[in-house]
OpenMM code with the backbone's topology and positions (N, CA, C; nanometers):
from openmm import Vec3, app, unit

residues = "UNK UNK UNK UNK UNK UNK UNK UNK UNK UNK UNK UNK UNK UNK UNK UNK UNK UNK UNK UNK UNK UNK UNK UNK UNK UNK UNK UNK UNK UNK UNK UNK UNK UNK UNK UNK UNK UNK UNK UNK UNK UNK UNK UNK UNK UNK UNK UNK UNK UNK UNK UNK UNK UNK UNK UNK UNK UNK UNK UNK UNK UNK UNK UNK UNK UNK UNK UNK UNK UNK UNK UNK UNK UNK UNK UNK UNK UNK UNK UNK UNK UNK UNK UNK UNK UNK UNK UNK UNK UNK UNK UNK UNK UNK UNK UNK UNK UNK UNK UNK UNK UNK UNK UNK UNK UNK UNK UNK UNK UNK UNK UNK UNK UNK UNK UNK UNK UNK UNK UNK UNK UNK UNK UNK UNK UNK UNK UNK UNK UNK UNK UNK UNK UNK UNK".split()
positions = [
    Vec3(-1.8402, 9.9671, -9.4309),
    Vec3(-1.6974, 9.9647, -9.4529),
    Vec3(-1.6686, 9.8908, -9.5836),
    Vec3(-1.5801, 9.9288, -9.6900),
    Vec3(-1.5490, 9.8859, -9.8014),
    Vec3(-1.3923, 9.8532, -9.7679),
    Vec3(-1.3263, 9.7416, -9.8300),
    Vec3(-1.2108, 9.6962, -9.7928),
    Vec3(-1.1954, 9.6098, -9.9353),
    Vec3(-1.0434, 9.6018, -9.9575),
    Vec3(-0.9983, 9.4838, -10.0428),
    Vec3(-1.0316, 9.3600, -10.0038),
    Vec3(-1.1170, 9.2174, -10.0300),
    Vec3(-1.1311, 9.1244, -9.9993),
    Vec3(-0.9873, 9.0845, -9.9385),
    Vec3(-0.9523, 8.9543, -9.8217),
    Vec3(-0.8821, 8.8997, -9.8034),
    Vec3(-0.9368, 8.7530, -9.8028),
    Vec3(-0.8918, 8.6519, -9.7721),
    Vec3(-0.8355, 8.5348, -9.7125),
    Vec3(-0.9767, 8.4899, -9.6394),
    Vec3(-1.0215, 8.5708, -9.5765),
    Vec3(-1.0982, 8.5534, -9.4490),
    Vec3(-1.2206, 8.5533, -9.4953),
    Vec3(-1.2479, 8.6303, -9.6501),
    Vec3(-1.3706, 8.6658, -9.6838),
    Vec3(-1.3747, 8.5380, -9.7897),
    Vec3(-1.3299, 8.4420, -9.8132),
    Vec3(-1.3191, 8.3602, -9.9299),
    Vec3(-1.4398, 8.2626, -9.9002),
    Vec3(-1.4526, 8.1964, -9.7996),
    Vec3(-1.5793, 8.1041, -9.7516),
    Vec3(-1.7225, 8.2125, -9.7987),
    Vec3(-1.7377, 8.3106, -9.7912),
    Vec3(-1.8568, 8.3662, -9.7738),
    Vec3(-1.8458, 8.4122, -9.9182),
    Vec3(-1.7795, 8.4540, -10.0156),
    Vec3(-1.7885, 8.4649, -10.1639),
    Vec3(-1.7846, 8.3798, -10.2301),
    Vec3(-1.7513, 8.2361, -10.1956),
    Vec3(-1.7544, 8.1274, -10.2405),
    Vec3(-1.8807, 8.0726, -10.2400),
    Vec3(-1.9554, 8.0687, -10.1114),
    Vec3(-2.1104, 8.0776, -10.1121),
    Vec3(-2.1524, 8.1373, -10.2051),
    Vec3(-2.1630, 8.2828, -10.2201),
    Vec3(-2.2784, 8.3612, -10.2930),
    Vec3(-2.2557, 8.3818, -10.3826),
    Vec3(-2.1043, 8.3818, -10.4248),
    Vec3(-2.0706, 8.4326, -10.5987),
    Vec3(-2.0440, 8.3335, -10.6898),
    Vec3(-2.2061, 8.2189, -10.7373),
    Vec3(-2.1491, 8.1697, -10.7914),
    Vec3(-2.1189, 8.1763, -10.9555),
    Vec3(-2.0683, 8.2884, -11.0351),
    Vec3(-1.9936, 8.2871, -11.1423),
    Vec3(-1.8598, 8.2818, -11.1197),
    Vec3(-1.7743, 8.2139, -11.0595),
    Vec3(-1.6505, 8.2052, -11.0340),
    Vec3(-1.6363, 8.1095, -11.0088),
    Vec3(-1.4969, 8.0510, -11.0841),
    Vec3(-1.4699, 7.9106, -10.9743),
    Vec3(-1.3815, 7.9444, -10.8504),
    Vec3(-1.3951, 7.7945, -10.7266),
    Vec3(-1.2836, 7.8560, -10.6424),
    Vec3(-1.1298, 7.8859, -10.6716),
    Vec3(-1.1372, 7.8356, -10.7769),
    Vec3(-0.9800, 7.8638, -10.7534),
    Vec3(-0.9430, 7.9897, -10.8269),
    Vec3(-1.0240, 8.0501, -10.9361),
    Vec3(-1.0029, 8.1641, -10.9784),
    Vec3(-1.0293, 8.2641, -10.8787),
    Vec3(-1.1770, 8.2984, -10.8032),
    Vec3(-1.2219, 8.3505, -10.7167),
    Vec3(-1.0640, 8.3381, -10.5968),
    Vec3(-1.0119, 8.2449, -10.5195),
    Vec3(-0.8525, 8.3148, -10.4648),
    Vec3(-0.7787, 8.3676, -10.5640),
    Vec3(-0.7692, 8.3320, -10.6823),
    Vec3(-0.6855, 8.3988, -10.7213),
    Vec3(-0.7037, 8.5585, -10.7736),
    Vec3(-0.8218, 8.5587, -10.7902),
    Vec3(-0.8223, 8.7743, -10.7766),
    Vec3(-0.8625, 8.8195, -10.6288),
    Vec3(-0.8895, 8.7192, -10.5190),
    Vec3(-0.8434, 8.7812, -10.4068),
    Vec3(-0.7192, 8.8345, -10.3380),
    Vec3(-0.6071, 8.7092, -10.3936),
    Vec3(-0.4820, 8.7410, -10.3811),
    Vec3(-0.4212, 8.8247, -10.4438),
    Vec3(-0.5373, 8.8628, -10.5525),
    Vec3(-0.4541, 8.9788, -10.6524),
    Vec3(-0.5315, 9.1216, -10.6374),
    Vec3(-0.5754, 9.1294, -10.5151),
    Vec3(-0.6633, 9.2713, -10.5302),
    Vec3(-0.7558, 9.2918, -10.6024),
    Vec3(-0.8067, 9.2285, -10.6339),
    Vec3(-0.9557, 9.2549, -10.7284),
    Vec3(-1.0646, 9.2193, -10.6785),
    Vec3(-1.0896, 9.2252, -10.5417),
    Vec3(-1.2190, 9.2106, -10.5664),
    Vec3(-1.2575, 9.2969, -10.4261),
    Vec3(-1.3421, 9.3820, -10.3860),
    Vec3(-1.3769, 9.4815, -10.2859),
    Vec3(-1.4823, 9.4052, -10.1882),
    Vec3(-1.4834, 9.4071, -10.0765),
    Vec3(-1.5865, 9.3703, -10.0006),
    Vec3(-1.6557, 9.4549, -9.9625),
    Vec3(-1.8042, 9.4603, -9.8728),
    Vec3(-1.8503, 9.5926, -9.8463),
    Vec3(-1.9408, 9.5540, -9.6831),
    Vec3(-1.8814, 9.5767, -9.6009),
    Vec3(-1.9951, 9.4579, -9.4836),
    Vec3(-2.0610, 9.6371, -9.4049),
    Vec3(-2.1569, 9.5753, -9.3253),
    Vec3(-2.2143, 9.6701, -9.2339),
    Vec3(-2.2790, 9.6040, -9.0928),
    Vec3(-2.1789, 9.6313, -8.9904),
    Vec3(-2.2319, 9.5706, -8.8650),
    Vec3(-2.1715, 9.4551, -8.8631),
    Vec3(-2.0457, 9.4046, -8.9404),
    Vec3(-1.9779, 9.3208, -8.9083),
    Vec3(-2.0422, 9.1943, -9.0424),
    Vec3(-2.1304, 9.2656, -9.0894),
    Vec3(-2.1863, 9.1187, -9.2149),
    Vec3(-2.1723, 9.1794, -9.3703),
    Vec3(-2.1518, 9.0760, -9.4390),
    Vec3(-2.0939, 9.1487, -9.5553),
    Vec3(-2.2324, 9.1864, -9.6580),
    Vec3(-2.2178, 9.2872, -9.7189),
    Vec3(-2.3568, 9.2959, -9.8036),
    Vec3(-2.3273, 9.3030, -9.9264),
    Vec3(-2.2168, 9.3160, -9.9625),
    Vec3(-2.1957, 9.3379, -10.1044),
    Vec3(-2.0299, 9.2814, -10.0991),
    Vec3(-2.0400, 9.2901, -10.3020),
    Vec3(-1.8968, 9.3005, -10.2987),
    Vec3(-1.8944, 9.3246, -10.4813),
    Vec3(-1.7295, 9.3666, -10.5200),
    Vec3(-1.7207, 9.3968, -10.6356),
    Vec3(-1.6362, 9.3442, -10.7208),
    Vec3(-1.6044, 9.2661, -10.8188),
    Vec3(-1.4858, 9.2095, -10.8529),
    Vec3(-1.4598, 9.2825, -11.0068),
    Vec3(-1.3154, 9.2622, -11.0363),
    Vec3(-1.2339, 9.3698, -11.1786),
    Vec3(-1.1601, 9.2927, -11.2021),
    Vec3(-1.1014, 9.3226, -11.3034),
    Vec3(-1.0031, 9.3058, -11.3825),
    Vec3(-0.9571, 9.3780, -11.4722),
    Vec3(-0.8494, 9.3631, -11.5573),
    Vec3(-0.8336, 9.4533, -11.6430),
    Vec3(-0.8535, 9.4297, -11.7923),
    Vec3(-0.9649, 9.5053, -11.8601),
    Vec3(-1.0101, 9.4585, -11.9939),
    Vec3(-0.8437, 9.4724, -12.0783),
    Vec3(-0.8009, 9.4558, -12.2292),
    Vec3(-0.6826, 9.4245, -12.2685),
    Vec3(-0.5765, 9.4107, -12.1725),
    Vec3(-0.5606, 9.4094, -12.0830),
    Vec3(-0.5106, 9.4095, -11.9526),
    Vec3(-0.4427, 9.5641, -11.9252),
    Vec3(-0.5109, 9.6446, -11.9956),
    Vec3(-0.5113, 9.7964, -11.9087),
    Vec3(-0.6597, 9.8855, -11.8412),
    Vec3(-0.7332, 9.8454, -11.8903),
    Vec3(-0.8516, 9.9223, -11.8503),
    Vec3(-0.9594, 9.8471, -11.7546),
    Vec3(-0.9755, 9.8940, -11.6003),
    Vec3(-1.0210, 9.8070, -11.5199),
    Vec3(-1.1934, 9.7877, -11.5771),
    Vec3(-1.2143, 9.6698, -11.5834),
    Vec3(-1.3766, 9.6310, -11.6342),
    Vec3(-1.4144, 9.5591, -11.4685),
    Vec3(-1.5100, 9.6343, -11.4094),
    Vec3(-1.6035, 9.5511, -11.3250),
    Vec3(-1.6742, 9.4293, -11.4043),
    Vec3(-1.6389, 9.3282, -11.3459),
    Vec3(-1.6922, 9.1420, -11.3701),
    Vec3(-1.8139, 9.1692, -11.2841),
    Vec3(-1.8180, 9.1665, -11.1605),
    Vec3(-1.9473, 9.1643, -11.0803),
    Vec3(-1.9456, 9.2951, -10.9866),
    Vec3(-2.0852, 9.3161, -10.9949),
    Vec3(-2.1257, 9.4084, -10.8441),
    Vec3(-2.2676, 9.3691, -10.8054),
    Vec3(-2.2569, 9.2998, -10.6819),
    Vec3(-2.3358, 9.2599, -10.6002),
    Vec3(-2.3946, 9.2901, -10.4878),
    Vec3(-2.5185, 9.3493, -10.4627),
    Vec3(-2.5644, 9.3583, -10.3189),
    Vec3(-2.6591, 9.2781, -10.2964),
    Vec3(-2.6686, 9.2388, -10.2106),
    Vec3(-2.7315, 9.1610, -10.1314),
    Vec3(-2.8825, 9.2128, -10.1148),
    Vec3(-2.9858, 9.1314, -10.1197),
    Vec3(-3.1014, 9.1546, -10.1200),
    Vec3(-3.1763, 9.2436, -10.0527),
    Vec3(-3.1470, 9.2272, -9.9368),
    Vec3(-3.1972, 9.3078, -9.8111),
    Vec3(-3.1230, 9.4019, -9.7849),
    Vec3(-3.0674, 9.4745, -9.8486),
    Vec3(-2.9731, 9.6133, -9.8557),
    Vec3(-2.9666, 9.6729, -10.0024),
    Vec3(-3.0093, 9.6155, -10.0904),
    Vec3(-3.0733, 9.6541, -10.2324),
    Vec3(-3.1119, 9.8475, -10.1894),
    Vec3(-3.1617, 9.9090, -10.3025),
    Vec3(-3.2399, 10.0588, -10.2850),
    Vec3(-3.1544, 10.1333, -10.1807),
    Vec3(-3.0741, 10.1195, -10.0914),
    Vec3(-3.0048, 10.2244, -9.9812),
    Vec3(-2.8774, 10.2891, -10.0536),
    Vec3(-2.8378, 10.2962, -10.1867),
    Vec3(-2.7270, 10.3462, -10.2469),
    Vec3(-2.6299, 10.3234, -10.2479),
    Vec3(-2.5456, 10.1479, -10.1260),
    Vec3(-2.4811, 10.0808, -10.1573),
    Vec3(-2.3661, 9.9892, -10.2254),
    Vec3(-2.4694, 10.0111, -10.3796),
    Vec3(-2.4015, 10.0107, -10.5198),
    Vec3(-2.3200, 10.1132, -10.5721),
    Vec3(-2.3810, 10.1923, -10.5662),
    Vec3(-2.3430, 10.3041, -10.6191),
    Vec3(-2.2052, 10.3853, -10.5200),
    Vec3(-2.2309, 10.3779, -10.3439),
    Vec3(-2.0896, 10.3723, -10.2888),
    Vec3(-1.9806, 10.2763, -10.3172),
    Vec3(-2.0297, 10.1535, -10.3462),
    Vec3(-1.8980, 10.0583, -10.3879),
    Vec3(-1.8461, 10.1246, -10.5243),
    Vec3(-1.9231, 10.1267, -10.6047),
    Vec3(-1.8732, 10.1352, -10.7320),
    Vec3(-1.7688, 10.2600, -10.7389),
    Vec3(-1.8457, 10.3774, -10.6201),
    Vec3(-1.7724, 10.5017, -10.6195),
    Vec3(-1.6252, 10.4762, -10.5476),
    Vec3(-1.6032, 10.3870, -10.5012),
    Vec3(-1.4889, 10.3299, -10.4200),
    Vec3(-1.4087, 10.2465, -10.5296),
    Vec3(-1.4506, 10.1549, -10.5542),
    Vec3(-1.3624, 10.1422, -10.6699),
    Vec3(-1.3233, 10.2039, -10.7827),
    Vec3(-1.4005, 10.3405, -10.8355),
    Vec3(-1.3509, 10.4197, -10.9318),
    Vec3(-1.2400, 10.4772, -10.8916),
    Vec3(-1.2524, 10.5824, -10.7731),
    Vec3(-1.1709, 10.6179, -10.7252),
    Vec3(-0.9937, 10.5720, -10.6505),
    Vec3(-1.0388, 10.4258, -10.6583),
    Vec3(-0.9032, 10.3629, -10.6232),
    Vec3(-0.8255, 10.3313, -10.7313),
    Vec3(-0.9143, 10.3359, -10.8403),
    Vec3(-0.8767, 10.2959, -11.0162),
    Vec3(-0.8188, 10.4436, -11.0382),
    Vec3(-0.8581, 10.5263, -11.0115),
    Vec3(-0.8145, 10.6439, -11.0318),
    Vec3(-0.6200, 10.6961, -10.9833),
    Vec3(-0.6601, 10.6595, -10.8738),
    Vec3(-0.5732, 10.6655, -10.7879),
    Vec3(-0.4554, 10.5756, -10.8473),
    Vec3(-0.4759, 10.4463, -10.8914),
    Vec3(-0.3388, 10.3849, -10.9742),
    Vec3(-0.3648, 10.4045, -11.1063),
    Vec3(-0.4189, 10.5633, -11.1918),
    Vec3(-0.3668, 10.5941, -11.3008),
    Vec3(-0.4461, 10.5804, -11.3992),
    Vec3(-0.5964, 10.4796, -11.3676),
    Vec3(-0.6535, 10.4832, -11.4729),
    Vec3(-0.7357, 10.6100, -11.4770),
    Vec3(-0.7508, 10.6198, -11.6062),
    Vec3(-0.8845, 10.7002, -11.6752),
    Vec3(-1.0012, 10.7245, -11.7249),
    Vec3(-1.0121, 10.5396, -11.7561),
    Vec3(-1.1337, 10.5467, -11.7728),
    Vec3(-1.1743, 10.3773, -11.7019),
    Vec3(-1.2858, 10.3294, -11.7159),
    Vec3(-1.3428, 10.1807, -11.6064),
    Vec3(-1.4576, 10.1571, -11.6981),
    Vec3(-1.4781, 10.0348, -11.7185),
    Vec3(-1.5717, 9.9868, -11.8178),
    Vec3(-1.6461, 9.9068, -11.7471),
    Vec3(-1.7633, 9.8473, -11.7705),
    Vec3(-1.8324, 9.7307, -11.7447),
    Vec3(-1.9320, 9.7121, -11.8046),
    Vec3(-2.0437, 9.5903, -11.7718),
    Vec3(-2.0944, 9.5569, -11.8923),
    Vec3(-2.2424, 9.4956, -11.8209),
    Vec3(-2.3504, 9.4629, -11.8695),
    Vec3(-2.4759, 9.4186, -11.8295),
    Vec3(-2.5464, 9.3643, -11.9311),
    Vec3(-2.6482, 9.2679, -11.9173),
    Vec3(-2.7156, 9.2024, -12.0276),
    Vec3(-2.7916, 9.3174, -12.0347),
    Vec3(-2.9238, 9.3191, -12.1922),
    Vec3(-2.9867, 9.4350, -12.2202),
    Vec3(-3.1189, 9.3496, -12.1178),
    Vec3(-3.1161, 9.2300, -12.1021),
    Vec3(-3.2674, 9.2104, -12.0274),
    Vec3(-3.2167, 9.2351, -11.8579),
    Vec3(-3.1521, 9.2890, -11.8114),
    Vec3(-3.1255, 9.3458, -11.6847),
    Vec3(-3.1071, 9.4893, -11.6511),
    Vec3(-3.1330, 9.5085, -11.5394),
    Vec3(-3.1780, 9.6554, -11.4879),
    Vec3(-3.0393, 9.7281, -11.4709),
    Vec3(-2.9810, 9.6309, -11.4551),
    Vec3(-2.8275, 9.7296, -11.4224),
    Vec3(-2.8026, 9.8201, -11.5419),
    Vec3(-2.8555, 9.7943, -11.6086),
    Vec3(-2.8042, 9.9269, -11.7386),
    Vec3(-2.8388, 10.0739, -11.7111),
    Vec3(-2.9517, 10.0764, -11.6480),
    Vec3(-3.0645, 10.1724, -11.5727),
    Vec3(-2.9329, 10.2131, -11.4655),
    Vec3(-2.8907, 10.1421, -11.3910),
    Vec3(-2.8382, 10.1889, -11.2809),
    Vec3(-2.6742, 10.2010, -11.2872),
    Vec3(-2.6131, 10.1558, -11.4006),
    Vec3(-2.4970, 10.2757, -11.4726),
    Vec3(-2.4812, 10.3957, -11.5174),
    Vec3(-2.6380, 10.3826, -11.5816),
    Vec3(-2.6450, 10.4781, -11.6664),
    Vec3(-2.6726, 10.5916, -11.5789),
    Vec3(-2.7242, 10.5411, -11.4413),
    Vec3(-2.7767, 10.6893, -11.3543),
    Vec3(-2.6108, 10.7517, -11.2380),
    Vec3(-2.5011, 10.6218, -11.2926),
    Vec3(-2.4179, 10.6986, -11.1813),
    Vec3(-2.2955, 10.7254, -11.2919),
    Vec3(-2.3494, 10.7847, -11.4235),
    Vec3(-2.2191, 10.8204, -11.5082),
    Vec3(-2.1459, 10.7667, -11.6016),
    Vec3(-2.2260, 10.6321, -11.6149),
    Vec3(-2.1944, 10.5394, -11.7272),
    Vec3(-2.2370, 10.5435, -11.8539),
    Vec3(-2.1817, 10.5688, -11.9583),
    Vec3(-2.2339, 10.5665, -12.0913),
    Vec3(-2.2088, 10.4324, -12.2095),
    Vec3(-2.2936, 10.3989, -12.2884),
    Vec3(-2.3054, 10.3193, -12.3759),
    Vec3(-2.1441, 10.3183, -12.4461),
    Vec3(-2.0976, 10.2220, -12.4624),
    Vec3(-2.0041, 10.2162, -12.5851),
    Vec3(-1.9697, 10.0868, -12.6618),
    Vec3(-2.1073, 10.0340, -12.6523),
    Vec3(-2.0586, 9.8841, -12.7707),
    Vec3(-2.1462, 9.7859, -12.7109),
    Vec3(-2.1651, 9.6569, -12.8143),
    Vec3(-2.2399, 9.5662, -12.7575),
    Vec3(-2.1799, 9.4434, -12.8164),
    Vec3(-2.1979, 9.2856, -12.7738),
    Vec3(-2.1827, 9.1839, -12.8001),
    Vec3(-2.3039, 9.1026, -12.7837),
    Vec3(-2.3063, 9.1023, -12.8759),
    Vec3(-2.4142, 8.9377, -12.9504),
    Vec3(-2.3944, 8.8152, -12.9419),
    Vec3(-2.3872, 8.7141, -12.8667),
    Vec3(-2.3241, 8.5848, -12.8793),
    Vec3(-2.4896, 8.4676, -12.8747),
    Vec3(-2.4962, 8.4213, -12.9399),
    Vec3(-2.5681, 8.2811, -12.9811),
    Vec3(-2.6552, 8.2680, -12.8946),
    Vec3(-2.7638, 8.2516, -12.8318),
    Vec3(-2.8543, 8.1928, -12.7778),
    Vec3(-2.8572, 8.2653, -12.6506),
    Vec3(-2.7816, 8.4140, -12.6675),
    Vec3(-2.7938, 8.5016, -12.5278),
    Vec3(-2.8454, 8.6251, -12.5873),
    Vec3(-2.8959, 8.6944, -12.4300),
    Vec3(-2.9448, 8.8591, -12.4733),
    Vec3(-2.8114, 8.9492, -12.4895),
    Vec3(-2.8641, 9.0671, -12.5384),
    Vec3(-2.7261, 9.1086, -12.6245),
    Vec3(-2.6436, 9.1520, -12.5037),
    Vec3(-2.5469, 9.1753, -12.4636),
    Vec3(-2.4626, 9.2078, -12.3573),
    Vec3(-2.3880, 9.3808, -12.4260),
    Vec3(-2.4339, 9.4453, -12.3264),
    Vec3(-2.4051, 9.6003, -12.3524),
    Vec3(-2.2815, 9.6183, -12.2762),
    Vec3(-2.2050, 9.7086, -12.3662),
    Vec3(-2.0652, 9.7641, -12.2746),
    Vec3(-2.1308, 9.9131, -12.2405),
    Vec3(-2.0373, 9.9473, -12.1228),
    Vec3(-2.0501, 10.0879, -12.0538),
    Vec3(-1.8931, 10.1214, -12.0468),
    Vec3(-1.8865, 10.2680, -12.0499),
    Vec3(-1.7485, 10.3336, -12.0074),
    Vec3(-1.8052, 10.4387, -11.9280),
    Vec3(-1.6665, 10.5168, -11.8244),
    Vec3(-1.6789, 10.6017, -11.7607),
    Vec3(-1.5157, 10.6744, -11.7703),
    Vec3(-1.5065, 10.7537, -11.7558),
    Vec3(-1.4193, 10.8754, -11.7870),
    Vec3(-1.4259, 10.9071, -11.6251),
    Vec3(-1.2838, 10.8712, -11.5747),
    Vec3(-1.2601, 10.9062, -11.4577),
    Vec3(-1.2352, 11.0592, -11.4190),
    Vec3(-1.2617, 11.0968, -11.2779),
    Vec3(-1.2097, 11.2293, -11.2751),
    Vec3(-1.0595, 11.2248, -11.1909),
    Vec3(-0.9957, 11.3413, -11.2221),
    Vec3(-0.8567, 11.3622, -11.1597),
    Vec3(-0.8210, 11.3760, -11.0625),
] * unit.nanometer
topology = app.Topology()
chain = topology.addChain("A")
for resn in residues:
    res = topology.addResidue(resn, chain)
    for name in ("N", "CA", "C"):
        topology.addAtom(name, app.Element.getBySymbol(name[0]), res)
């Protein structure tokens, strides 16, 4: 089951997600941004957005959980949040991955294409992705 995070899910993303602080982390819960994904009542994933210039939704994180990794997971969340992005109008959804991580591999296999990179000081280069929603 995929759902908008609430209230209820904040203790258990507060645990595992830690690139967020708490108080930002409620505050894109309260604002719809961030997707949960549980199975059997436990959560295995989850997805958090925002909006890059503040029109184009950029996935910040997508996370699964270790022991549910390889079952296609990712790739249903992500398809859940395109489609809800869709649904309020956008067209296209961006996100982004370091070049020393695999996630580039695994954008690139559900429709994501290259469009830019950032270089910053004493990090690996950080690649942008876009996707071109459908109607």
């Amino acid at each position: 089951m995929i759902r908008y995070a609430d209230i209820s899910d904040f203790a258990a993303l507060k645990e595992l997600d830690r690139h967020i602080s708490e108080a930002e982390l409620k505050s894109v819960i309260s604002a719809n941004r961030v997707l949960v994904m549980h199975q059997d009542g436990a959560l295995v994933g989850w997805l958090r957005f925002g909006l890059f210039w503040d029109i184009i939704p950029f996935m910040n994180m997508l996370y699964i959980l270790d022991d549910y990794r390889g079952r296609g997971l990712g790739a249903a969340l992500v398809s859940f949040w395109e489609s809800e992005m869709s649904k309020a109008g956008h067209r296209q959804v961006l996100t982004s991955t370091q070049s020393n991580e695999q996630a580039q591999f695994f954008y690139r296999k559900i429709g994501y294409t290259e469009c830019g990179a950032l270089l910053l000081p004493s990090e690996p280069l950080e690649m942008f992705f876009i996707k071109t929603l459908s109607r």
